[in-house]
C-alpha positions as CSV (number, residue, x, y, z in Angstrom):
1,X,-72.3,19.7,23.2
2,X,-69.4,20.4,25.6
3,X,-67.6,23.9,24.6
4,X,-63.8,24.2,23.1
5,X,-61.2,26.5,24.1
6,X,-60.1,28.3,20.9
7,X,-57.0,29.0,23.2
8,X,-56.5,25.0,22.8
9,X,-56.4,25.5,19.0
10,X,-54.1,28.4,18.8
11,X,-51.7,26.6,20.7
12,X,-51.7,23.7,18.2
13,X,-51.8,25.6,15.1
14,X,-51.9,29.2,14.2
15,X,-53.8,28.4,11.2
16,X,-56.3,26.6,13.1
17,X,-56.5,29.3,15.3
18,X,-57.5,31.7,12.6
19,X,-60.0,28.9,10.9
20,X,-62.6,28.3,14.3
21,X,-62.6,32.7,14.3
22,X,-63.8,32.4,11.1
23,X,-66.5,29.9,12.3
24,X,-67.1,31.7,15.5
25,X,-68.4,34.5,13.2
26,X,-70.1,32.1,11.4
27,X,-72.0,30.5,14.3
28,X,-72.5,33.9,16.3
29,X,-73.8,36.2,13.4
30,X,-70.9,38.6,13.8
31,X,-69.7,40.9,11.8
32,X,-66.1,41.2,13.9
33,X,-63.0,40.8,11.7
34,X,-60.5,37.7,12.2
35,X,-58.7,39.8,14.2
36,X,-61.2,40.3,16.4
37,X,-61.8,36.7,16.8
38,X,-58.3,36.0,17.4
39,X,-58.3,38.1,20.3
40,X,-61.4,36.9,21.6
41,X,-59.8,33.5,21.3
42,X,-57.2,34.9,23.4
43,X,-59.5,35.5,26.0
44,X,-60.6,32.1,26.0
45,X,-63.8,32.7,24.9
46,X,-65.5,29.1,24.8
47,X,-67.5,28.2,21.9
48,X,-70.9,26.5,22.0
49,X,-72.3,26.7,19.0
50,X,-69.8,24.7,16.9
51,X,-71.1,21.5,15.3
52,X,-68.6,18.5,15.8
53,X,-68.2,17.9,12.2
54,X,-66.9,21.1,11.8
55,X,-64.5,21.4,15.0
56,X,-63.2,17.8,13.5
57,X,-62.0,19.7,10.3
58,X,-60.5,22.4,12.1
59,X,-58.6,19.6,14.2
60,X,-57.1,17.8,10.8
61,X,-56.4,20.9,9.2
62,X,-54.0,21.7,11.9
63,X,-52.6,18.3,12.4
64,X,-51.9,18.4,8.7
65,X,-49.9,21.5,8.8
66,X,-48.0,20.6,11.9
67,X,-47.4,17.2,9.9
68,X,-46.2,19.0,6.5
69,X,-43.7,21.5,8.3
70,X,-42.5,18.4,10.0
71,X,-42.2,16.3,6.7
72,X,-40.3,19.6,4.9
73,X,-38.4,19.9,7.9
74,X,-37.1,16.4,7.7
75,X,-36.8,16.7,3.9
76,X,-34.2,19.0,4.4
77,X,-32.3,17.5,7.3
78,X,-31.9,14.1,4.8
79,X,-31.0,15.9,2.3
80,X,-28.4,17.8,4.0
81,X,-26.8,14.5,5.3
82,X,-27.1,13.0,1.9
83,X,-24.9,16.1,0.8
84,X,-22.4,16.3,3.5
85,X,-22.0,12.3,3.3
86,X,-21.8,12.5,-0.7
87,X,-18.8,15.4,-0.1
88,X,-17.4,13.1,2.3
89,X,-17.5,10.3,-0.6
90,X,-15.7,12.2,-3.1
91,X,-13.3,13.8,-0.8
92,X,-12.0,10.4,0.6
93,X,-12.3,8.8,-3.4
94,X,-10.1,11.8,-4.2
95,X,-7.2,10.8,-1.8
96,X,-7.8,7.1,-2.7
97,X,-7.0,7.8,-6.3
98,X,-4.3,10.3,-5.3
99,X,-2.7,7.4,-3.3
100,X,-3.1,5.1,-5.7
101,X,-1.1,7.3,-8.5
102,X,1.5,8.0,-5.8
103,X,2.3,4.8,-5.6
104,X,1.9,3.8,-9.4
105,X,4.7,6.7,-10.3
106,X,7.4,5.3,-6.8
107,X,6.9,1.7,-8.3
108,X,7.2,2.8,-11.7
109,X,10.6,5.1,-10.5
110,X,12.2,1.7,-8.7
111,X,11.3,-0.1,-11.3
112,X,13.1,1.7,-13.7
113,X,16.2,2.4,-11.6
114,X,16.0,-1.2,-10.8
115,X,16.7,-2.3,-14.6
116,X,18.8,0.4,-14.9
117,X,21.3,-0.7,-12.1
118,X,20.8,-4.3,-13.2
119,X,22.4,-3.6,-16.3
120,X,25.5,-2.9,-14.4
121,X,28.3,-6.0,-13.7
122,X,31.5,-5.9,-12.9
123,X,33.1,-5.0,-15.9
124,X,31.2,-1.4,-15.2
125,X,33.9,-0.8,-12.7
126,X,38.1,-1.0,-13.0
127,X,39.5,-3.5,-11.2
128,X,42.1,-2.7,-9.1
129,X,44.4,-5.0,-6.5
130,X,42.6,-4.0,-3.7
131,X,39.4,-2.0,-2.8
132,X,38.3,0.2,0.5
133,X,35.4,-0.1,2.3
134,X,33.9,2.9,0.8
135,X,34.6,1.9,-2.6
136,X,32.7,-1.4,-2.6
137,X,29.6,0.4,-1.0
138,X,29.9,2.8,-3.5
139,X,30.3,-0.3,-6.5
140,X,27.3,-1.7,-3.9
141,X,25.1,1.6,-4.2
142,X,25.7,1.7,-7.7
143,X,24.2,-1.4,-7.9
144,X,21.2,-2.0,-5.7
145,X,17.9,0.1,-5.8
146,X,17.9,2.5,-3.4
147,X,15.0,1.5,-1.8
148,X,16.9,-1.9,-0.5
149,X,19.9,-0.3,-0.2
150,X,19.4,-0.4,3.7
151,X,18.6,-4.2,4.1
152,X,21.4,-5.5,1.8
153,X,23.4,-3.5,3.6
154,X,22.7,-5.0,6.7
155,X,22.8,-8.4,5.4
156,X,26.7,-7.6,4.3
157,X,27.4,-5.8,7.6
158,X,26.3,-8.9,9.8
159,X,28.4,-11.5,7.0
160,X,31.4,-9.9,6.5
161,X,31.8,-6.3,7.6
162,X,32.2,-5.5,4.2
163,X,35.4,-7.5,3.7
164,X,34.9,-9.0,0.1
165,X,38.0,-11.3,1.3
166,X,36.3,-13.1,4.5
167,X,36.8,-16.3,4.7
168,X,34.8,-18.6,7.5
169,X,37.3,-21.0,8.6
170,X,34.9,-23.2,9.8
171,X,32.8,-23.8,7.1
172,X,34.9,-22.1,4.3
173,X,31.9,-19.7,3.0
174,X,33.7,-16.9,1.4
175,X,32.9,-13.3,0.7
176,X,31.1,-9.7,1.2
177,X,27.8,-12.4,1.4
178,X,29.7,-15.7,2.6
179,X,28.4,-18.1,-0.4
180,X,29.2,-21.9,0.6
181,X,30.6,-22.3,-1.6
182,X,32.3,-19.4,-2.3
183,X,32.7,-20.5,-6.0
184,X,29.3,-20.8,-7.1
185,X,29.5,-17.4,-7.1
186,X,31.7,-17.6,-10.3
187,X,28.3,-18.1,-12.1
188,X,28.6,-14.4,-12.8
189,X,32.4,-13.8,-13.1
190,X,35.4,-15.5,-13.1
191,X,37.1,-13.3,-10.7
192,X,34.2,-13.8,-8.0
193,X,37.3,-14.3,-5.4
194,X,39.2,-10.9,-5.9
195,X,36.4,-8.8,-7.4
196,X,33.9,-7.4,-5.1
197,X,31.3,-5.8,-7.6
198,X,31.4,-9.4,-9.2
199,X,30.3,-10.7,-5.7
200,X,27.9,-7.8,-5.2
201,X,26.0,-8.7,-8.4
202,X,26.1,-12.4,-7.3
203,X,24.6,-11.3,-3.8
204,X,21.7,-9.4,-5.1
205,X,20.8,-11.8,-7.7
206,X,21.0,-14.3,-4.8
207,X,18.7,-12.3,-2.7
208,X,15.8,-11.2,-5.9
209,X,15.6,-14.9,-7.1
210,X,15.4,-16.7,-3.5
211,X,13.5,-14.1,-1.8
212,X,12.2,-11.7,-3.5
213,X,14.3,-8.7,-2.5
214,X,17.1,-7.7,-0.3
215,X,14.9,-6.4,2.2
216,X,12.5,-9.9,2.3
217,X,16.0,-11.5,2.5
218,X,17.1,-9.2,5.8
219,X,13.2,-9.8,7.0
220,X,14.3,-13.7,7.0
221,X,17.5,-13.0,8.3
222,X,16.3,-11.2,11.0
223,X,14.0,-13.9,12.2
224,X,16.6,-17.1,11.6
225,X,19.9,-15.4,11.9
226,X,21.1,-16.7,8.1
227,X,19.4,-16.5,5.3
């Protein structure tokens, strides 16, 4: 029977270090503590009086340890990702549904001031003989949701320059939004022609029913140069 190196063992497994001092006693009639054979296994005192049956046991009893502290070991790496990607979960559900309420409460704001500006016509404003630029943005402010303020402005600086009077002598389109005709703007006031708040409400009904919104209207005027 070929001698083993306790050293061999201890370097696998402490535990199976301690189990073949044990059996060296055993085999060798000692009375010597464990102790004593761990340090006579440190000496690399060769054992040849251990029957392979039992030198196989000491072998699996170590493997198995090594094989436990690896499967704890990974036990708690899993379970630490599981918990950092379960924090990550929440965390990023948390800002989804904070999003989502964000934007809930701004559409529910426009929609309100929306209905609340559509209410207005052109009797909310006194007419007078003649308006300024800043008054019919002001009428036009009044008016439109603030949120498309911007594109129906644009719209009525590249039409008319804000000149509720403007007449294309080419085609005759007439207006702060150059309707062709200019009188089918009269579906929302008989005064269409000398009444800019009239044609303002005209405009952005104009806009909402044929494209959704000033802004989708400035989108297509952008890309055809009309809209």
């Amino acid at each position: 029977m070929s001698p083993i190196s306790v050293r061999g063992f201890a370097v696998a497994s402490a535990t199976a270090v301690t189990a073949v001092g044990s059996v060296v006693g055993v085999a060798s009639g000692s009375t010597a503590q464990n102790n004593d054979a761990e340090a006579t296994a440190a000496d690399s005192t060769l054992l040849a009086d251990i029957p392979a049956g039992q030198q196989a046991q000491v072998q699996t009893a170590s493997l198995t340890q090594q094989a436990d502290v690896q499967a704890i070991a990974a036990d708690a790496s899993a379970k630490k990702v599981a918990e950092e990607a379960a924090r990550k979960a929440a965390a990023q559900t948390a800002i989804e549904k904070k999003e989502a309420a964000e934007k809930a409460a701004q559409e529910a704001k426009e929609r309100a001031e929306a209905e609340t500006k559509a209410s207005r016509d052109s009797s909310s404003f006194p007419v007078q003989n003649s308006y300024t630029i800043a008054q019919i943005q002001a009428m036009a402010q009044a008016m439109v949701p603030s949120g498309q303020w911007q594109c129906f402005s644009n719209i009525v600086d590249h039409e008319s320059d804000w000149n509720y009077r403007a007449v294309n002598p080419s085609s005759g389109a007439y207006g702060l939004f150059q309707a062709l005709p200019g009188s089918k703007m009269s579906s929302v006031g008989a005064d269409w022609q000398t009444n800019p708040a009239t044609q303002i409400k005209w405009g952005l009904n104009y806009m909402d029913s044929r494209y959704g919104s000033p802004c989708e209207a400035w989108s297509f005027w952008q890309a055809n140069n009309w809209y």
